[in-house]
DOVEXTI-624996 format. One record per residue: residue in three letters; x, y negated, z negated of N, C-alpha, C in turn. Coordinates in pm, whole numbers, padded with zeros to 5 digits, always signed. Layout:
ALAXYZXYZXYZ/...
REM end
This chain:
UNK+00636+00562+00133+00688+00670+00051+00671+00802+00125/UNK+00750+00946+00106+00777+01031+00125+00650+01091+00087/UNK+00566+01197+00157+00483+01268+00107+00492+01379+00001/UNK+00652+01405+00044+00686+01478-00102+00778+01413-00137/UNK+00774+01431-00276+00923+01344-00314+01030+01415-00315/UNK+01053+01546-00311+01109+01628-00366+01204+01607-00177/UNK+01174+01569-00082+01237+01509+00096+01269+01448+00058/UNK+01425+01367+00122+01495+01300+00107+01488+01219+00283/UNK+01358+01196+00342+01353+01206+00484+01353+01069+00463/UNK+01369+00948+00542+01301+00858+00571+01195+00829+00471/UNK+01116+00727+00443+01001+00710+00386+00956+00671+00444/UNK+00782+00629+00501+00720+00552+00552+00658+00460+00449/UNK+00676+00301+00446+00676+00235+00351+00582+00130+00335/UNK+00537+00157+00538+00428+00079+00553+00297+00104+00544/UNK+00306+00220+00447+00181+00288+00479+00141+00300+00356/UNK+00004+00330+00283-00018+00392+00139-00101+00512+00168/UNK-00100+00640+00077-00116+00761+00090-00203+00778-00036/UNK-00309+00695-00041-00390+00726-00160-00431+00897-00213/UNK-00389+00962-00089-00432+01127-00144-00299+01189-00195/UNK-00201+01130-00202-00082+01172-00278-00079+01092-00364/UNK-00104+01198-00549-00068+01153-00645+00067+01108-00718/UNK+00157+01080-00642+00306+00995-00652+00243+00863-00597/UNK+00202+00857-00493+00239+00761-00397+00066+00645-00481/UNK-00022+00719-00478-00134+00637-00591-00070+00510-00686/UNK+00003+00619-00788+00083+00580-00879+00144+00494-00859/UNK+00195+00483-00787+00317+00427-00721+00220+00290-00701/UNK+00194+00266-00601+00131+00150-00488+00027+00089-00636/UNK-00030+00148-00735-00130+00099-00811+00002+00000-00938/UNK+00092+00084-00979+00152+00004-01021+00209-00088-00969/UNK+00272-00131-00853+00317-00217-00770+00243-00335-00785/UNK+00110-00294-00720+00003-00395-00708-00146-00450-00811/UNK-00061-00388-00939-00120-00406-01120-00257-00390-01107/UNK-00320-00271-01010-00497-00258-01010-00511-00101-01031/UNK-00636-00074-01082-00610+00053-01138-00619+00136-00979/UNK-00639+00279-01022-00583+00375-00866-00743+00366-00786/UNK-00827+00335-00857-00979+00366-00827-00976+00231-00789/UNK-00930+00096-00773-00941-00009-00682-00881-00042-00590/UNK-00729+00052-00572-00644+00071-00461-00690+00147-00362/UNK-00843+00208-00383-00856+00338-00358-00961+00262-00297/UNK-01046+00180-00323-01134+00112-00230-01100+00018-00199/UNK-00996-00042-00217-00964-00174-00134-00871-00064+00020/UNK-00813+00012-00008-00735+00107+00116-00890+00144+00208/UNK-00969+00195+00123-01106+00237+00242-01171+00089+00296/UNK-01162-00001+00219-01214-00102+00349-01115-00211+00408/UNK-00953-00181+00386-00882-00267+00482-00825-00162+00551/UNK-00797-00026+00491-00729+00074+00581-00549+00080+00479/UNK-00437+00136+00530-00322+00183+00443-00225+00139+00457/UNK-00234+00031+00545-00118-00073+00609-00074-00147+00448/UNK+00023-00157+00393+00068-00242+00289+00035-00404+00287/UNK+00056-00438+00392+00070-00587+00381-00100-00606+00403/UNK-00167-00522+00460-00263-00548+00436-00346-00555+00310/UNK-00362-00403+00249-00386-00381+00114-00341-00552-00022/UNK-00189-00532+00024-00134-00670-00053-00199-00800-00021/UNK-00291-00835+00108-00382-00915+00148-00465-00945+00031/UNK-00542-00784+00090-00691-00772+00034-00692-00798-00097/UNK-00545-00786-00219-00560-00799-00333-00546-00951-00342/UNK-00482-01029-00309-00487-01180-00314-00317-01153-00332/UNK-00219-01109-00287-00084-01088-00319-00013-01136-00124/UNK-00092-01153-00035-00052-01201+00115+00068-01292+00085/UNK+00159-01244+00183+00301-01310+00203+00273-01380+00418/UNK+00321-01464+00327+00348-01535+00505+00528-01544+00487/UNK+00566-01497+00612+00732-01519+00695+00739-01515+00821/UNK+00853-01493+00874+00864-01534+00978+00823-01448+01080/UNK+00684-01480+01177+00665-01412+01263+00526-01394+01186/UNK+00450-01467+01097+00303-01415+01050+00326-01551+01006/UNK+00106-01535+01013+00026-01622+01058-00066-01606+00907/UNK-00107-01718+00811-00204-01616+00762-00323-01641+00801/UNK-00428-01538+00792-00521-01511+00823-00530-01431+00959/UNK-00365-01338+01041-00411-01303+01126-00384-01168+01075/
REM end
């Protein structure tokens, strides 16, 4: 997501921005945990999406991934 929403730039989509209150919102509803567990699961896997989506038990395997790497 856009750091502001109000840019029409590109989004970066692979990323989560727990210090932007859109993007909180956003990623907590996505991933049905409140913002205060998105918020420590991001501090100990880091803001990569597919990671975060890991750490919640939501991991996708396709083509070109391994799981567990």
């Amino acid at each position: 997501m856009a750091d502001d929403p109000s840019k029409r730039g590109q989004a970066d989509r692979a990323q989560i921005n727990v210090n932007e209150k859109h993007e909180l919102r956003h990623w907590s509803k996505k991933f049905s945990v409140s913002p205060e567990k998105l918020r420590e699961v991001v501090e100990k896997v880091g803001t990569r999406v597919d990671d975060v989506e890991r750490a919640l038990g939501g991991g996708r395997s396709g083509p070109g991934r391994q799981a567990g790497s």
